[in-house]
C-alpha positions as CSV (number, residue, x, y, z in Angstrom):
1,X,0.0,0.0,0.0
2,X,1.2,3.1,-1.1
3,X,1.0,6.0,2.2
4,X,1.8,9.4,1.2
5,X,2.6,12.3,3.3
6,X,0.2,14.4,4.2
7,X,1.2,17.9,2.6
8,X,-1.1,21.0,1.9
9,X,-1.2,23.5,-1.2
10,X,-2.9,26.6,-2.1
11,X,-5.2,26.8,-4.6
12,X,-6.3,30.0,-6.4
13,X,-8.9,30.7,-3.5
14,X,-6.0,30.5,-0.9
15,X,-7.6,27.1,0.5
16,X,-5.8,24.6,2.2
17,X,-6.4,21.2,0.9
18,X,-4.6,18.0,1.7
19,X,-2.2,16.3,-0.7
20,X,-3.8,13.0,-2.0
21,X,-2.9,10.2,-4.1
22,X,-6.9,12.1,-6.0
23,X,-5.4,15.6,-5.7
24,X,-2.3,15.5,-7.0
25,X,-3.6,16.0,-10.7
26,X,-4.7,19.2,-9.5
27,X,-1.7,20.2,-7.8
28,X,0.4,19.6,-10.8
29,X,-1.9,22.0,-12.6
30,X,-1.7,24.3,-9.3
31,X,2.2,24.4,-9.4
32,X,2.1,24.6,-13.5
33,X,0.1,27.9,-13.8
34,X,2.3,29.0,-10.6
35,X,5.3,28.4,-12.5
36,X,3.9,30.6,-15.7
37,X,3.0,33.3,-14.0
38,X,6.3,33.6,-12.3
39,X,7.5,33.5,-15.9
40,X,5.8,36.2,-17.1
41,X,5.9,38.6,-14.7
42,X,10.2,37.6,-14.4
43,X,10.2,38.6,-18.3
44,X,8.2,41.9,-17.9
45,X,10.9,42.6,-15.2
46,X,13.6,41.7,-17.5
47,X,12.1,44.1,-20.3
48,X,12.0,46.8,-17.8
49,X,15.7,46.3,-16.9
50,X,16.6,46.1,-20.8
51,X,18.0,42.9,-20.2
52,X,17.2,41.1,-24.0
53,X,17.2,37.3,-24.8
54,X,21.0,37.1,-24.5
55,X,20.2,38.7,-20.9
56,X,24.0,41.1,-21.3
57,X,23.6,44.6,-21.2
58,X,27.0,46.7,-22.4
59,X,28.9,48.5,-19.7
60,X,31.3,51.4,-20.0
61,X,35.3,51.2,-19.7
62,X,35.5,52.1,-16.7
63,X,33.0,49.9,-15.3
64,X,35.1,47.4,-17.2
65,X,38.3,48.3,-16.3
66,X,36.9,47.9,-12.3
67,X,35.3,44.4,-13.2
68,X,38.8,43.5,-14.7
69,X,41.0,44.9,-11.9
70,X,42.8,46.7,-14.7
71,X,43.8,50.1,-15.9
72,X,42.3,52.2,-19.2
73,X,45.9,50.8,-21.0
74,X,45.8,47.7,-19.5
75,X,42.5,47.0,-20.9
76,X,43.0,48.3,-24.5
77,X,46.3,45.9,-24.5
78,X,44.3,42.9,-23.6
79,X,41.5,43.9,-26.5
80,X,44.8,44.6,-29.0
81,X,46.3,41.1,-28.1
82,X,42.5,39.7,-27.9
83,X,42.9,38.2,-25.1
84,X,40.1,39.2,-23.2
């Protein structure tokens, strides 16, 4: 005989209702649309950012240069040898 734990999730009313061998079905579907809106609104945050697909956004030299513990030259030498 299978036992299963008894665990509670929310559904859209904010009701507690025990976990069941019957109910998990519907907490799949619970945790699913969970799960899609967290996508969506993370994206709209993302667009608001101007973070794209690729999620880089550029940065300046010096921001660079601080990220790199190097100097202005320091950096341009490493782009002229490409070995950043």
């Amino acid at each position: 005989m299978l036992k299963i734990k008894k665990l509670n999730f929310m559904n859209k009313a904010e009701e507690k209702e025990e976990l069941t061998l019957q109910t998990v079905p519907k907490a799949v579907n619970y945790l699913i649309n969970e799960i899609a809106e967290m996508r969506v609104l993370l994206e709209r945050v993302e667009s608001q950012l101007g973070l794209g697909v690729d999620k880089h956004r550029p940065i300046g030299i010096e921001d660079a240069c601080r990220i790199l513990i190097q100097t202005k030259n320091g950096l341009n030498k490493m782009i002229r040898n490409n070995s950043a």
